[in-house]
C-alpha positions in Angstrom: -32.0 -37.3 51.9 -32.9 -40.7 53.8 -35.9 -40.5 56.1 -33.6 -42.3 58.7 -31.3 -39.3 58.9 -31.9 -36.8 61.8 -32.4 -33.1 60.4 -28.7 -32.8 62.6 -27.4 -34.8 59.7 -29.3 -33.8 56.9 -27.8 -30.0 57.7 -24.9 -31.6 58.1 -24.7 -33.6 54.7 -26.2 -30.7 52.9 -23.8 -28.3 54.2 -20.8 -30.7 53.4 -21.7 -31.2 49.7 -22.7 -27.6 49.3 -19.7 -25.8 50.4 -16.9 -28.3 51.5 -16.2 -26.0 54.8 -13.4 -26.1 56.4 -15.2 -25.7 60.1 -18.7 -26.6 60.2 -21.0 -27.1 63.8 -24.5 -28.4 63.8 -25.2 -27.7 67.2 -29.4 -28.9 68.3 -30.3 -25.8 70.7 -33.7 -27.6 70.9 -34.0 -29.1 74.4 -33.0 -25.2 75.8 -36.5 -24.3 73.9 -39.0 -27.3 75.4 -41.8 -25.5 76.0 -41.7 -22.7 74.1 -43.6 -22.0 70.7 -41.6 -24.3 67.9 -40.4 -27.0 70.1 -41.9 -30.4 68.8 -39.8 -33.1 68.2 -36.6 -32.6 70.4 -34.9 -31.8 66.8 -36.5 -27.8 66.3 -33.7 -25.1 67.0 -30.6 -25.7 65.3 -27.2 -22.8 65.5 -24.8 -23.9 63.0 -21.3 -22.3 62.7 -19.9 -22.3 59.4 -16.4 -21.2 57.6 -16.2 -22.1 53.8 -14.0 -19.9 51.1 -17.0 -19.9 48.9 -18.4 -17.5 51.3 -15.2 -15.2 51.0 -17.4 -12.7 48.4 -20.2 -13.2 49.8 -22.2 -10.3 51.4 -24.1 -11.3 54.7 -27.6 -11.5 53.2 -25.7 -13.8 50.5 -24.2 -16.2 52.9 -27.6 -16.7 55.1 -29.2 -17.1 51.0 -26.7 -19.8 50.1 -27.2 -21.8 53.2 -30.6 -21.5 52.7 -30.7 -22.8 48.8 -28.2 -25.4 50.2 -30.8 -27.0 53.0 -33.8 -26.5 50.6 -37.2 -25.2 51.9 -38.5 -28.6 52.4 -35.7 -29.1 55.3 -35.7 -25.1 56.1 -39.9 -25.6 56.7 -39.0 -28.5 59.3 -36.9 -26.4 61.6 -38.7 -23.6 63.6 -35.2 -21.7 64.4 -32.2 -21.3 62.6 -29.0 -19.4 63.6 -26.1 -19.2 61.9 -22.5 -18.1 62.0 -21.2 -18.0 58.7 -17.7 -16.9 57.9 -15.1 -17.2 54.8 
Protein backbone atom coordinates (compact mmCIF):
# COMPACT_ATOMS: atom_id res chain seq x y z
CA UNK A 1 0.00 0.00 0.00
CA UNK A 2 1.14 3.78 -0.69
CA UNK A 3 2.98 5.44 2.18
CA UNK A 4 0.56 8.38 1.56
CA UNK A 5 -2.50 6.38 2.55
CA UNK A 6 -3.64 6.74 6.23
CA UNK A 7 -3.89 3.22 8.06
CA UNK A 8 -8.01 4.43 7.90
CA UNK A 9 -7.59 3.58 4.27
CA UNK A 10 -5.14 1.03 4.10
CA UNK A 11 -7.86 -1.09 6.43
CA UNK A 12 -10.19 0.13 4.29
CA UNK A 13 -8.56 -0.93 0.86
CA UNK A 14 -7.42 -4.21 2.39
CA UNK A 15 -10.79 -5.04 3.65
CA UNK A 16 -12.39 -4.08 0.20
CA UNK A 17 -10.14 -6.38 -1.93
CA UNK A 18 -10.15 -9.06 0.65
CA UNK A 19 -13.80 -9.73 1.09
CA UNK A 20 -15.87 -7.36 -1.14
CA UNK A 21 -18.33 -6.67 2.09
CA UNK A 22 -21.40 -5.58 1.67
CA UNK A 23 -21.20 -3.11 4.96
CA UNK A 24 -17.88 -2.18 6.01
CA UNK A 25 -16.92 0.92 8.94
CA UNK A 26 -13.48 1.96 9.62
CA UNK A 27 -14.27 3.95 12.45
CA UNK A 28 -10.56 5.84 14.21
CA UNK A 29 -11.46 5.46 18.14
CA UNK A 30 -7.95 7.04 18.59
CA UNK A 31 -8.47 10.67 19.85
CA UNK A 32 -11.06 8.91 22.77
CA UNK A 33 -7.53 7.12 23.84
CA UNK A 34 -4.95 10.37 23.95
CA UNK A 35 -3.18 9.73 26.71
CA UNK A 36 -3.42 6.38 27.35
CA UNK A 37 -0.80 3.55 26.69
CA UNK A 38 -0.92 3.03 22.55
CA UNK A 39 -1.91 6.39 21.58
CA UNK A 40 0.90 7.88 19.25
CA UNK A 41 -0.06 9.23 16.16
CA UNK A 42 -3.72 10.27 16.30
CA UNK A 43 -4.22 7.09 13.95
CA UNK A 44 -3.86 4.04 16.97
CA UNK A 45 -7.37 2.51 17.95
CA UNK A 46 -9.34 1.52 15.15
CA UNK A 47 -13.26 -0.54 15.51
CA UNK A 48 -14.26 -1.74 12.25
CA UNK A 49 -17.73 -3.27 11.54
CA UNK A 50 -17.80 -5.67 8.90
CA UNK A 51 -20.56 -7.90 6.98
CA UNK A 52 -19.15 -10.06 4.05
CA UNK A 53 -20.78 -13.60 2.83
CA UNK A 54 -17.37 -15.03 2.86
CA UNK A 55 -17.73 -14.91 6.58
CA UNK A 56 -21.07 -16.88 6.46
CA UNK A 57 -18.96 -20.37 7.58
CA UNK A 58 -16.79 -18.89 9.30
CA UNK A 59 -16.42 -19.65 13.09
CA UNK A 60 -15.61 -16.41 15.32
CA UNK A 61 -11.98 -17.17 15.86
CA UNK A 62 -11.99 -17.65 11.87
CA UNK A 63 -13.48 -14.30 11.01
CA UNK A 64 -11.05 -12.19 13.54
CA UNK A 65 -8.13 -14.78 11.57
CA UNK A 66 -9.21 -13.68 8.07
CA UNK A 67 -9.22 -10.04 8.85
CA UNK A 68 -6.15 -10.48 10.34
CA UNK A 69 -4.38 -12.35 7.17
CA UNK A 70 -6.29 -9.68 5.13
CA UNK A 71 -4.45 -6.42 6.95
CA UNK A 72 -1.13 -8.35 7.19
CA UNK A 73 1.06 -8.13 10.33
CA UNK A 74 3.03 -5.33 9.06
CA UNK A 75 -0.27 -3.08 9.19
CA UNK A 76 -1.73 -5.20 12.27
CA UNK A 77 1.92 -4.25 14.21
CA UNK A 78 1.05 -0.42 13.40
CA UNK A 79 -2.24 -0.29 15.26
CA UNK A 80 -2.17 -0.72 19.06
CA UNK A 81 -6.05 -1.64 19.26
CA UNK A 82 -8.25 -3.41 17.14
CA UNK A 83 -12.05 -4.11 17.46
CA UNK A 84 -14.07 -5.63 15.28
CA UNK A 85 -17.58 -6.52 14.46
CA UNK A 86 -17.62 -9.03 11.96
CA UNK A 87 -20.83 -10.66 10.56
CA UNK A 88 -21.94 -12.82 7.33
Amino acid sequence: MSEKMSKSEEIRARLEAAFAPQELQVINESEKHRGHGGYSDGESHFRVVIRADAFGPMSRVGRHRAVHAALGPELVARIHALALEISG
